[in-house]
SEVEXVEX-210540 format. One record per residue (C-alpha): z, x, y. Coordinates in Angstrom, 2 decimals, always signed. Layout:
BEGIN
((Z X Y)) ...
END
This chain:
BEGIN
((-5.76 +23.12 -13.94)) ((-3.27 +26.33 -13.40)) ((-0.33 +26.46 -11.25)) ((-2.21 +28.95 -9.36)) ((-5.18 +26.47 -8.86)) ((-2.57 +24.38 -7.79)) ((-1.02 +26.36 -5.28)) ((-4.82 +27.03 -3.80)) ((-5.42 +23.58 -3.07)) ((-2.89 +23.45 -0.14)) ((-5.69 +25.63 +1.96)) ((-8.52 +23.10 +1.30)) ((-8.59 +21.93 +4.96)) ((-8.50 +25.11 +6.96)) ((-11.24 +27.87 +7.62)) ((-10.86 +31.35 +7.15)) ((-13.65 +34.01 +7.45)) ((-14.02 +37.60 +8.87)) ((-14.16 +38.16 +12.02)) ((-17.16 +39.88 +12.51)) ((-18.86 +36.49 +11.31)) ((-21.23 +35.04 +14.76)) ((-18.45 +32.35 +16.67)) ((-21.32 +30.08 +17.98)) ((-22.65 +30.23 +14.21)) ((-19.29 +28.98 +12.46)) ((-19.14 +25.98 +15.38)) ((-22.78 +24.96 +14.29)) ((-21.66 +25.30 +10.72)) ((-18.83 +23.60 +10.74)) ((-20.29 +20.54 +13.00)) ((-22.65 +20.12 +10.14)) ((-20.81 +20.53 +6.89)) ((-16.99 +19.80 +7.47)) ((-16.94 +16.60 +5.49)) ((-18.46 +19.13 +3.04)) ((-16.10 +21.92 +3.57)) ((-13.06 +19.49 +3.65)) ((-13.46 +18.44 +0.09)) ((-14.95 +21.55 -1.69)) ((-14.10 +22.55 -4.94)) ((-13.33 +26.07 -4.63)) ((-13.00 +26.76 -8.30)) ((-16.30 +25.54 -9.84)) ((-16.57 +23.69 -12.67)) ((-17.98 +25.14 -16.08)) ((-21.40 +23.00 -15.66)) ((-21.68 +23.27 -12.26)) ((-23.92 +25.64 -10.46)) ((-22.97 +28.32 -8.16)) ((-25.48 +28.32 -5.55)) ((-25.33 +29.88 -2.34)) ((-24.02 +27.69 +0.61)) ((-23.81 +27.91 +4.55)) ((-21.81 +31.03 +5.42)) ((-18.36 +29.52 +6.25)) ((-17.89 +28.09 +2.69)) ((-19.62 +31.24 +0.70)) ((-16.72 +33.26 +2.51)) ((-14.00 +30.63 +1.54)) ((-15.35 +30.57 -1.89)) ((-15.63 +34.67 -2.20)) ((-12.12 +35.13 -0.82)) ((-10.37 +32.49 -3.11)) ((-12.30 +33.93 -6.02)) ((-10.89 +37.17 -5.13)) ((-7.28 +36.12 -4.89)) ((-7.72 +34.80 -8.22)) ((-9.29 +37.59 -10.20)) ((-6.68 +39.94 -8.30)) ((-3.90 +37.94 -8.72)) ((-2.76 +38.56 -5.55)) ((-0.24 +36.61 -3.91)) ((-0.66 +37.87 -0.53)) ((-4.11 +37.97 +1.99)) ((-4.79 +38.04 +5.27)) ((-7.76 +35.41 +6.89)) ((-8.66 +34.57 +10.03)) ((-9.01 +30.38 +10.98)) ((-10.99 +29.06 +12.97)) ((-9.60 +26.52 +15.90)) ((-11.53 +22.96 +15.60)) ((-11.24 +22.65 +19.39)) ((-12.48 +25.90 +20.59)) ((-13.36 +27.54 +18.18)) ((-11.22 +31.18 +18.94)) ((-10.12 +33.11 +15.94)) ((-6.78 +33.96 +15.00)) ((-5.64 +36.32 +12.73)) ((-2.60 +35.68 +10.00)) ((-1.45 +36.69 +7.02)) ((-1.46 +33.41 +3.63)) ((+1.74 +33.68 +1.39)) ((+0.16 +31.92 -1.07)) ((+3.19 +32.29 -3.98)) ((+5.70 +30.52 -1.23)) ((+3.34 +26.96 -1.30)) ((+5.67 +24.34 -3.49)) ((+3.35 +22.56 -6.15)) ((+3.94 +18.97 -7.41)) ((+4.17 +18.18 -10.38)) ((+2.66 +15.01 -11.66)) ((+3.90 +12.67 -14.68)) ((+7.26 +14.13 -14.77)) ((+9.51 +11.59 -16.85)) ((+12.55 +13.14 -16.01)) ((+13.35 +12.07 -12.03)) ((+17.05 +12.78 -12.50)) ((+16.21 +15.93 -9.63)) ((+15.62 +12.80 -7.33)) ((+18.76 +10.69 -7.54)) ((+19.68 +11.40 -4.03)) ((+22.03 +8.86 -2.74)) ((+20.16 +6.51 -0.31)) ((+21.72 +3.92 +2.28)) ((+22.91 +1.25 +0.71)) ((+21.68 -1.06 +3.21)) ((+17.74 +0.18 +3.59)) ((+17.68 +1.31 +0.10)) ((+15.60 +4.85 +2.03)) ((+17.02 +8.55 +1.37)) ((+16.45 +8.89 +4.75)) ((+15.90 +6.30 +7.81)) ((+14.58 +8.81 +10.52)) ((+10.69 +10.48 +10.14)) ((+9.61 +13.16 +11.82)) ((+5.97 +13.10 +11.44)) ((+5.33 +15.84 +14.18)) ((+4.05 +18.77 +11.74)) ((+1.75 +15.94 +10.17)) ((+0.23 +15.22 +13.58)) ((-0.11 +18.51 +14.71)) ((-2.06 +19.46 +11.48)) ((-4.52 +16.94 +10.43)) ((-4.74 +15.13 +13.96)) ((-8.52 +16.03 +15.14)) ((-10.91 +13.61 +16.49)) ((-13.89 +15.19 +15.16)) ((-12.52 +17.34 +11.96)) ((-9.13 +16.55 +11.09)) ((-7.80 +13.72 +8.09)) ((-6.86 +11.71 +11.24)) ((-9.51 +10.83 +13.31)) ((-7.60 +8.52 +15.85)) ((-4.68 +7.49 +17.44)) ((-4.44 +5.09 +19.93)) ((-1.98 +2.64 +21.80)) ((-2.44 -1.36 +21.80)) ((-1.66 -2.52 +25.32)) ((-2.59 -6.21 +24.95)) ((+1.23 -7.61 +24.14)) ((+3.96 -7.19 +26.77)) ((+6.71 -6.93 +24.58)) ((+5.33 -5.18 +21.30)) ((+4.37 -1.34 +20.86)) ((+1.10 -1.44 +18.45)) ((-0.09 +1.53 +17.50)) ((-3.41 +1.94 +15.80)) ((-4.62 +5.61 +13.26)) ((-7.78 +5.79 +11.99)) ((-8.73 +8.15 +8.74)) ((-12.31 +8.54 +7.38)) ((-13.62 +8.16 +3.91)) ((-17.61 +8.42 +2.87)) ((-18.31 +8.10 +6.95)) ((-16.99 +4.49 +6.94)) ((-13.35 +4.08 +9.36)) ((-10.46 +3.02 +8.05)) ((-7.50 +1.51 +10.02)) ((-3.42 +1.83 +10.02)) ((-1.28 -0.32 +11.95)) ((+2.41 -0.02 +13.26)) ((+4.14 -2.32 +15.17)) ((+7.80 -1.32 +16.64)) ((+9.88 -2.08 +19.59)) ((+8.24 +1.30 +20.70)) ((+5.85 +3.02 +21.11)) ((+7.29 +6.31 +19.09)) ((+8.30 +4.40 +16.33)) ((+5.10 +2.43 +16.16)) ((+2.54 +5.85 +15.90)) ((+5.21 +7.15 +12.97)) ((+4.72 +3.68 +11.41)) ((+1.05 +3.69 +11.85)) ((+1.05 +7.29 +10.43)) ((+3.15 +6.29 +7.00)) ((+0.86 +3.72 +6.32)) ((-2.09 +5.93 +6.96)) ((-0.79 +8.64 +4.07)) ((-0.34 +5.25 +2.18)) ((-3.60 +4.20 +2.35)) ((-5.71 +7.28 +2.14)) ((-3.81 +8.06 -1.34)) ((-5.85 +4.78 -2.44)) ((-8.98 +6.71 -1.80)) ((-10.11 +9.67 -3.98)) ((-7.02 +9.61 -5.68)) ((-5.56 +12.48 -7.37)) ((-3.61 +12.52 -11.06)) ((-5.05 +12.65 -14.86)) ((-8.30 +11.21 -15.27)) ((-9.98 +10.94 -18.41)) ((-13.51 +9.35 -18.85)) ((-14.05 +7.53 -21.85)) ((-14.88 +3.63 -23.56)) ((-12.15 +0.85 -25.08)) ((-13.57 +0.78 -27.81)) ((-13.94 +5.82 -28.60)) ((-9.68 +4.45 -27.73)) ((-9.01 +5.70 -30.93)) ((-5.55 +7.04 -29.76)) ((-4.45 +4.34 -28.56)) ((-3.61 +5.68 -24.66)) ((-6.00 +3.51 -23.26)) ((-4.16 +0.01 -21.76)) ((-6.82 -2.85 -22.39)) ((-7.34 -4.33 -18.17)) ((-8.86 -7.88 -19.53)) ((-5.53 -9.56 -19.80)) ((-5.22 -8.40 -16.05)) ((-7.91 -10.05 -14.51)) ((-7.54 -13.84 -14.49)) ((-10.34 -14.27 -12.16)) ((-12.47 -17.62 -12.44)) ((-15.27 -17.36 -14.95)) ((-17.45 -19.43 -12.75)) ((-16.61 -18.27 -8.72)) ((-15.93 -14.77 -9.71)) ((-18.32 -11.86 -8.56)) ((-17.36 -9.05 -10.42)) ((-19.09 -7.48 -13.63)) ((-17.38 -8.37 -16.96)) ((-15.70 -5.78 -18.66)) ((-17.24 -3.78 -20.74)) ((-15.38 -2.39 -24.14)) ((-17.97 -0.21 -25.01)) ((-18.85 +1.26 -21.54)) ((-17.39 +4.76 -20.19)) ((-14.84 +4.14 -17.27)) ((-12.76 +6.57 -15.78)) ((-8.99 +5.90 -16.27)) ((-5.77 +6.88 -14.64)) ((-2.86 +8.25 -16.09)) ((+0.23 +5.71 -15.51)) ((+3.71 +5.24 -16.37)) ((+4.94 +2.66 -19.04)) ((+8.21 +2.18 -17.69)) ((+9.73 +0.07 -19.77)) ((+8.43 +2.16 -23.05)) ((+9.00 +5.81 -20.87)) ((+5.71 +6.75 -22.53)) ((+2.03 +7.83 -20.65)) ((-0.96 +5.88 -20.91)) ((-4.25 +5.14 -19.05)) ((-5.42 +2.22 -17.09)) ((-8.83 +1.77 -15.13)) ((-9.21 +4.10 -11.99)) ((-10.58 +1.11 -10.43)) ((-7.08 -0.70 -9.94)) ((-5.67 +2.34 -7.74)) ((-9.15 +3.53 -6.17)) ((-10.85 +1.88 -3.57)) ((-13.99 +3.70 -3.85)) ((-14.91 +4.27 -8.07)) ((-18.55 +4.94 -6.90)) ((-21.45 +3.32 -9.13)) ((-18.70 +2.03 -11.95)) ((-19.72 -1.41 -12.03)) ((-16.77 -3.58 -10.47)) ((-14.97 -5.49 -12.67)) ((-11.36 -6.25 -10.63)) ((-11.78 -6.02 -7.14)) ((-7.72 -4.08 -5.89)) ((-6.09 -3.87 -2.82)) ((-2.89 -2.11 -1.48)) ((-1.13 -5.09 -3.30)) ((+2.02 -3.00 -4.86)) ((+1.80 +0.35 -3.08)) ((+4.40 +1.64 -1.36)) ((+5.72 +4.93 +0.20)) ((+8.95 +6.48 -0.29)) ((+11.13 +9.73 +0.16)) ((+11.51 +10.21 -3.62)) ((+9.12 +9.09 -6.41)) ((+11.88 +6.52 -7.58)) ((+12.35 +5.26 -3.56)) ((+8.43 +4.90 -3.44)) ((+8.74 +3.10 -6.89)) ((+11.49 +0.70 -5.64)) ((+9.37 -0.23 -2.88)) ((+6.46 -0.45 -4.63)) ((+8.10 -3.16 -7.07)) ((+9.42 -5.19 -3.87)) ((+6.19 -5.94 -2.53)) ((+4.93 -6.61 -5.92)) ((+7.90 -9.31 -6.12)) ((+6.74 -10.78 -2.80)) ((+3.35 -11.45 -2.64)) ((+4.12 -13.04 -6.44)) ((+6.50 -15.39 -5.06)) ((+4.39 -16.09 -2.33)) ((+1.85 -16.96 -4.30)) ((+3.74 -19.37 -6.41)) ((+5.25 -21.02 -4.03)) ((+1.05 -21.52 -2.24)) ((-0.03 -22.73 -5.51)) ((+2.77 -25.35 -6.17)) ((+3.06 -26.19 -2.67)) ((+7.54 -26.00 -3.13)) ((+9.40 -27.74 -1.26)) ((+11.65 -24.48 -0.78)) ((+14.93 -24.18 +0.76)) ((+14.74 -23.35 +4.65)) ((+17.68 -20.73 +5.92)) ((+20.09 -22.06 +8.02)) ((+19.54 -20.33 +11.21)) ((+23.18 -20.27 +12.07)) ((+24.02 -18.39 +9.23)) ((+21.27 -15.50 +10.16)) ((+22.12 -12.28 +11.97)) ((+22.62 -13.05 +15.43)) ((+19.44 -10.33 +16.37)) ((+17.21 -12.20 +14.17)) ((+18.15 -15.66 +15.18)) ((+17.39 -14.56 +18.85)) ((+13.81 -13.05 +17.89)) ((+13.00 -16.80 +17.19)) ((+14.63 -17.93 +19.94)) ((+12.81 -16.52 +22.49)) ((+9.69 -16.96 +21.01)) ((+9.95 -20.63 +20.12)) ((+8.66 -22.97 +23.15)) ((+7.71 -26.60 +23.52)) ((+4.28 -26.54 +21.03)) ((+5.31 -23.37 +18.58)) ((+7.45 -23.83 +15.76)) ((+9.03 -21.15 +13.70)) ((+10.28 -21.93 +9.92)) ((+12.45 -19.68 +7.99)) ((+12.27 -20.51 +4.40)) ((+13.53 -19.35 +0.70)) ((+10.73 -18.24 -1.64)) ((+12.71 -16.92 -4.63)) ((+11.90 -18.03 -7.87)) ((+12.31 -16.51 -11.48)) ((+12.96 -13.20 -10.16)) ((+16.16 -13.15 -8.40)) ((+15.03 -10.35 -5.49)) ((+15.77 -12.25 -2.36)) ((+12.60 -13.02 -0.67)) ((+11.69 -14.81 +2.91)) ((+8.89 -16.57 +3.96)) ((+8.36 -16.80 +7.57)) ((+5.85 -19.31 +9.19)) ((+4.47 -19.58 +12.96)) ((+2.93 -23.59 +13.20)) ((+1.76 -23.52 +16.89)) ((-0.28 -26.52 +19.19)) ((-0.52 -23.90 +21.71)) ((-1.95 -20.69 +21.12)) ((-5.64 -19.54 +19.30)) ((-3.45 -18.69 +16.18)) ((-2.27 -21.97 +15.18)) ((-0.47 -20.99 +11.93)) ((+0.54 -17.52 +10.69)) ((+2.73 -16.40 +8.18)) ((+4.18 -13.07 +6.82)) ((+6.65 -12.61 +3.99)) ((+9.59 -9.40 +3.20)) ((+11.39 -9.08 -0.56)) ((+14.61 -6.76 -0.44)) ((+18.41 -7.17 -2.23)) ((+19.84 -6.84 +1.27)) ((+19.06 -10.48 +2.63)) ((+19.41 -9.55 +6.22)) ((+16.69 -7.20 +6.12)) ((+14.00 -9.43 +3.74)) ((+14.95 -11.87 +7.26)) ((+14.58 -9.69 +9.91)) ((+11.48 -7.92 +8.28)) ((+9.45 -11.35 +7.46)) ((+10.49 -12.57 +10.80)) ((+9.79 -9.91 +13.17)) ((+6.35 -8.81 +11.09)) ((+4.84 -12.90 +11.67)) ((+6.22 -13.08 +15.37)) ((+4.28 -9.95 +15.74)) ((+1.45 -10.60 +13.85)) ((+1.20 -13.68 +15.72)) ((+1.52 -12.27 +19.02)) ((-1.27 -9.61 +18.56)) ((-3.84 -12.27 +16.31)) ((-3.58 -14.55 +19.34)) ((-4.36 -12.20 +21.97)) ((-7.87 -12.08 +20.10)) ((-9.42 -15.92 +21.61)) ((-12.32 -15.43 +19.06)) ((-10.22 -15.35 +16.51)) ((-9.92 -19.35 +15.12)) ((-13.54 -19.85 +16.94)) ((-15.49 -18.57 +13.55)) ((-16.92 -21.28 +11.36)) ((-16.23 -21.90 +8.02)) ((-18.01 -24.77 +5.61)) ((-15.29 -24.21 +2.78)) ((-13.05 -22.08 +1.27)) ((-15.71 -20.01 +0.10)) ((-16.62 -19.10 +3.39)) ((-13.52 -17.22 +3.22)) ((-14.72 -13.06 +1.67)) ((-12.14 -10.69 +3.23)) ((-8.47 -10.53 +5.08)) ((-9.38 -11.12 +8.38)) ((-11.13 -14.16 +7.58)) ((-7.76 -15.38 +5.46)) ((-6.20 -15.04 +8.80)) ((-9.05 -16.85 +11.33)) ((-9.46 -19.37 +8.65)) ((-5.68 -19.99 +8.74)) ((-5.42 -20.13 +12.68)) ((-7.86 -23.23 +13.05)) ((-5.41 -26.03 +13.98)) ((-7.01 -28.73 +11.06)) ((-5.02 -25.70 +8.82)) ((-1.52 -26.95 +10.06)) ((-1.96 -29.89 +7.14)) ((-1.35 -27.32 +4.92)) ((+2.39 -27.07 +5.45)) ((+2.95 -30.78 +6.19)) ((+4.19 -31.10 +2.80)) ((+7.69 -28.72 +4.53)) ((+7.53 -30.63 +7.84)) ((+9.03 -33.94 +6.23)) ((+12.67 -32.09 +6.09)) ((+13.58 -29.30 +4.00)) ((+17.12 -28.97 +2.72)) ((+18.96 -26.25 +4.72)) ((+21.22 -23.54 +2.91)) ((+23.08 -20.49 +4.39)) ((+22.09 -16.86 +3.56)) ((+25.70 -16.29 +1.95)) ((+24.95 -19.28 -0.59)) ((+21.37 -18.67 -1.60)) ((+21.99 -15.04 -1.88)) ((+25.61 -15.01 -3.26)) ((+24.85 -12.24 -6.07)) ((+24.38 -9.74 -2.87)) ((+27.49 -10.75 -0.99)) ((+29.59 -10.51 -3.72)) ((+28.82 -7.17 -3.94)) ((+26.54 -6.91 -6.88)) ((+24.55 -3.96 -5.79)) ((+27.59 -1.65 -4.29)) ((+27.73 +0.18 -7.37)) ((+24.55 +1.56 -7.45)) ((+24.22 +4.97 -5.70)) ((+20.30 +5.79 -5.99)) ((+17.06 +4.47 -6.31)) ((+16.81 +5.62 -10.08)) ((+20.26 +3.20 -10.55)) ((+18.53 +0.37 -8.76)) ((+15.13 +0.31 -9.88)) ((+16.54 +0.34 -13.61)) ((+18.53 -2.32 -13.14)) ((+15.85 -4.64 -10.99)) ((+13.27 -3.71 -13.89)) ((+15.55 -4.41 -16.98)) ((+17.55 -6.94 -16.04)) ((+16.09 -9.12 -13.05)) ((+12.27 -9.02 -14.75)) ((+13.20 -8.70 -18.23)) ((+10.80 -11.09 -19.09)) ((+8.02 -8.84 -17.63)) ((+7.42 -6.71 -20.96)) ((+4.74 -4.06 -19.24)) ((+5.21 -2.35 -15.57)) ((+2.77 +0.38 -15.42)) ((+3.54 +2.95 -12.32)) ((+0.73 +4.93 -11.47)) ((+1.79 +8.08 -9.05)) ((-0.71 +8.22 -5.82)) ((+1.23 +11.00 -4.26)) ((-1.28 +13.40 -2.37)) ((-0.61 +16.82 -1.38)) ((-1.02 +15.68 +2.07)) ((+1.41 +13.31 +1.63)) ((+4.05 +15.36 -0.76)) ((+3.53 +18.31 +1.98)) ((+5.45 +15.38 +4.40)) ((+7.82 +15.14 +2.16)) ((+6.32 +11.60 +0.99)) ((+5.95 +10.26 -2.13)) ((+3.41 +6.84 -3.13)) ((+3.38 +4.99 -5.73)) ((+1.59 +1.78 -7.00)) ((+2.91 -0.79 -9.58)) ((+0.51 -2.75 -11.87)) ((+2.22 -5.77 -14.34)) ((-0.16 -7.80 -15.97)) ((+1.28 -11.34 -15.86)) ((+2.35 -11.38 -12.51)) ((+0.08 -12.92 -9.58)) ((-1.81 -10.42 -7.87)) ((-2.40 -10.47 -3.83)) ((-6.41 -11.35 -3.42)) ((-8.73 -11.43 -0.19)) ((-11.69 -13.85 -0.87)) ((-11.56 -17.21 -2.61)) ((-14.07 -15.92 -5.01)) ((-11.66 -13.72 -6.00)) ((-8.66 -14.98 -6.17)) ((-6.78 -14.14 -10.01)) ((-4.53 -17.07 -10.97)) ((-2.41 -17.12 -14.21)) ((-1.56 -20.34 -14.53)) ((+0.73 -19.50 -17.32)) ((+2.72 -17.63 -14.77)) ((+2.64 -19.96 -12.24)) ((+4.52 -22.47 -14.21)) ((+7.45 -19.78 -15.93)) ((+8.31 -18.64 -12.04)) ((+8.53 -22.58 -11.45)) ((+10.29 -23.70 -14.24)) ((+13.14 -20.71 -14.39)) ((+13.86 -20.87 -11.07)) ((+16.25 -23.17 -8.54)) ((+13.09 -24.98 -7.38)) ((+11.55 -26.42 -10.86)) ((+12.14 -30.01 -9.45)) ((+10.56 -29.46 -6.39)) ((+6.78 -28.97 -6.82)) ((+4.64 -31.49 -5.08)) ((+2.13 -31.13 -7.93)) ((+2.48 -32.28 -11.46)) ((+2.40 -29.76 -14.23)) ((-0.98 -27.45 -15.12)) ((-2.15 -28.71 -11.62)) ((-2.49 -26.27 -8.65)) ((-2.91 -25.63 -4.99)) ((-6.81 -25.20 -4.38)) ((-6.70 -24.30 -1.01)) ((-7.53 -20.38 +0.53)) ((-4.42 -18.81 +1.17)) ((-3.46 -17.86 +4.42)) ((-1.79 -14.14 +3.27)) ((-2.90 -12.18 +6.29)) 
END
């Protein structure tokens, strides 16, 4: 694609035509076609047809085509108002749009300094523009925002995008209600980069690979040969693959579309993906960072499910005095909070934070947070389960549904009702025996000792987390899911993909375990003692990762 296809792109969502064009006739039009018109390709294709549509996109398509034979750089249109409709002149500078560029190896242009304590370029998000633009409850990228009022103390905020007609939903939760929409409205450029994703795609088989850019997926995949519902693999079928970053190697390659898209259309499935390792950021790197943290998490988490660990718990005393009051005042006669150490091979501090309650509808919820600054892994894993809780429990359906077995158990929200029956408190009796206690300054001494002052960017950080704390993870494939919607924000999104490491699931039947990895995290870490299992054996149980 040219730059100047490039540049075009950033007018795909608005609706210009003359103005001599019927009003009433472009409000029927566009009630019937925007889904259309949202997503049209307004340079055709080569093999595809050009055959005459509805008025309002033969007049997009004849002006763009114009620009482009002209090369002008300048044009005025006239856009249409979703609400009512009026028409309003203006002139399009389209040479002044910025373009991004995809798959650049060099990110030295990013290395802006970030807080040392958040690891973020910047901590405060103005998302105003974003809301103004794409907000619409009939035509716009965000279809709904609305306030949860069922918690006294929490701001919930809920956004809603749209994708092939079906709804999809973006949370934030915040001490108000400001913060909680912007929240809500990261996590909804987050998520809609995971469908229809943009970057390089190529279509092609494993085995026409005869470059050698193609990244084999089986050794991904893990899932049980038996319980698992997804189509095998095929070498010799055509997928369509993804251009991703080899980090490690700084060289390009391709992986399976289907492990960053949510939607591959008729592809036959063969690894059923989640937001597990996506992550937004300010810069690529920041995004990349963050990416890599929750990556770290939900792998530790995972380990620590499998081998049921007697972990260490934090010392409460030794918490900041903020965090150590969130669980005081939400701890009562009946609810139980515990604070606990999940850090194994990979030295990333990382918190595990679990609600064990005899009286509310949620009887056990959990949430986890990875980051090198303690103090915020604590506060995050803490105040996102308190939360959690909070807002499951308000739901008194929610630990009524009835499951036979673990089977029973196909998407997140049944992870979570599953986990909120009370028979699911034996789970974690194995912890309620007495853990040992230890403070944050002695199982995180690397940070306070100042490990991580000397390193002034993302770029610094990331290098060193990457090469040094997971050497022993040979291949960490990046893929960039930055939209133009999102990079217009000023936001950035990428996803990491590593092979060995244990991949977030929802559905027992699809649950991924490398057993091979379970037992390295165990074994090189503080906690190779303390499994409750013997070697090769493993928790069976449906986790309760909400």
């Amino acid at each position: 694609m040219s730059r100047k296809e490039k540049m075009l792109e950033y007018t795909d969502r608005v609706f210009f035509l003359e103005k001599e064009v019927d009003e009433k006739q472009v409000a029927k039009n566009l009630q019937r076609r925007i889904f259309v018109n949202k997503n049209i390709t307004l340079i055709p294709k080569e093999e595809e047809p050009i055959e005459p549509l509805d008025k309002v996109t033969d007049v997009i398509k004849y002006d763009f085509s114009e620009i482009m034979k002209n090369n002008v750089t300048e044009k005025s249109f006239y856009e249409i108002h979703f609400r009512d409709f009026q028409v309003q002149g203006f002139t399009l500078d389209i040479a002044s749009k910025n373009v991004y560029v995809r798959n650049n190896l060099d990110t030295s242009f990013e290395d802006e300094v970030y807080d040392k304590k958040t690891l973020r370029v910047r901590n405060k998000v103005d998302l105003s523009g974003l809301k103004k633009d794409q907000f619409d409850e009939r035509y716009g990228v965000i279809t709904n925002i609305y306030k949860y009022l069922g918690t006294h103390d929490i701001a919930l905020v809920g956004s809603e995008f749209v994708h092939n007609k079906s709804v999809n939903f973006s949370y934030g939760r915040e001490k108000e209600f400001d913060a909680a929409e912007t929240s809500a409205l990261l996590e909804l450029l987050e998520r809609r980069a995971m469908y229809e994703v943009e970057g390089e795609k190529i279509h092609t088989s494993l085995e026409e690979d005869d470059a050698n850019i193609l990244v084999n997926p089986e050794p991904f995949l893990y899932y049980d040969p038996v319980d698992a519902i997804v189509a095998p693999f095929d070498r010799k079928r055509k997928y369509t693959w993804l251009k991703v970053l080899d980090y490690k190697k700084k060289t390009f390659k391709y992986l399976p579309l289907q492990f960053f898209d949510m939607d591959c259309g008729d592809e036959p499935t063969f690894v059923l993906e989640s937001s597990n390792g996506v992550a937004l950021g300010g810069s690529l790197q920041e995004s990349r960072l963050f990416a890599l943290l929750e990556l770290v998490e939900r792998d530790a988490f995972l380990n620590f499910w499998y081998k049921k660990v007697k972990v260490y718990e934090i010392d409460r005393s030794s918490i900041p005095e903020a965090s150590r009051k969130e669980i005081e005042i939400f701890e009562r006669e009946g609810r139980t909070v515990y604070l606990l150490d999940i850090t194994f091979d990979i030295e990333i501090p990382t918190v595990l934070c679990i609600v064990i309650s005899e009286i509310d509808s949620v009887s056990t919820y959990i949430s986890t947070a990875s980051h090198i600054n303690p103090e915020i892994a604590i506060k995050n894993a803490i105040y996102e389960c308190l939360v959690g809780h909070r807002v499951y429990s308000s739901n008194e359906t929610m630990s009524k549904k009835t499951y036979n077995n673990d089977y029973d158990v196909v998407d997140m929200t049944d992870h979570v009702s599953h986990a909120a029956k009370k028979s699911y408190i034996e789970n974690y009796r194995f912890l309620m025996d007495g853990l040992e206690k230890k403070s944050i300054k002695e199982l995180y001494k690397e940070y306070y000792d100042g490990k991580y002052d000397s390193f002034n960017n993302a770029s610094e950080l990331l290098d060193y987390l990457l090469y040094e704390k997971m050497k022993d993870q040979e291949e960490i494939y990046f893929a960039d899911l930055t939209t133009e919607l999102s990079y217009k924000n000023g936001f950035y999104i990428s996803k990491i993909v590593s092979p060995k490491m244990l991949a977030m699931t929802f559905g027992h039947r699809n649950r991924r375990i490398n057993k091979e990895r379970i037992e390295w995290a165990l074994s090189h870490s503080k906690y190779k003692d303390k499994s409750c299992l013997e070697r090769g054996s493993i928790n069976e149980r449906v986790h309760p990762f909400p």
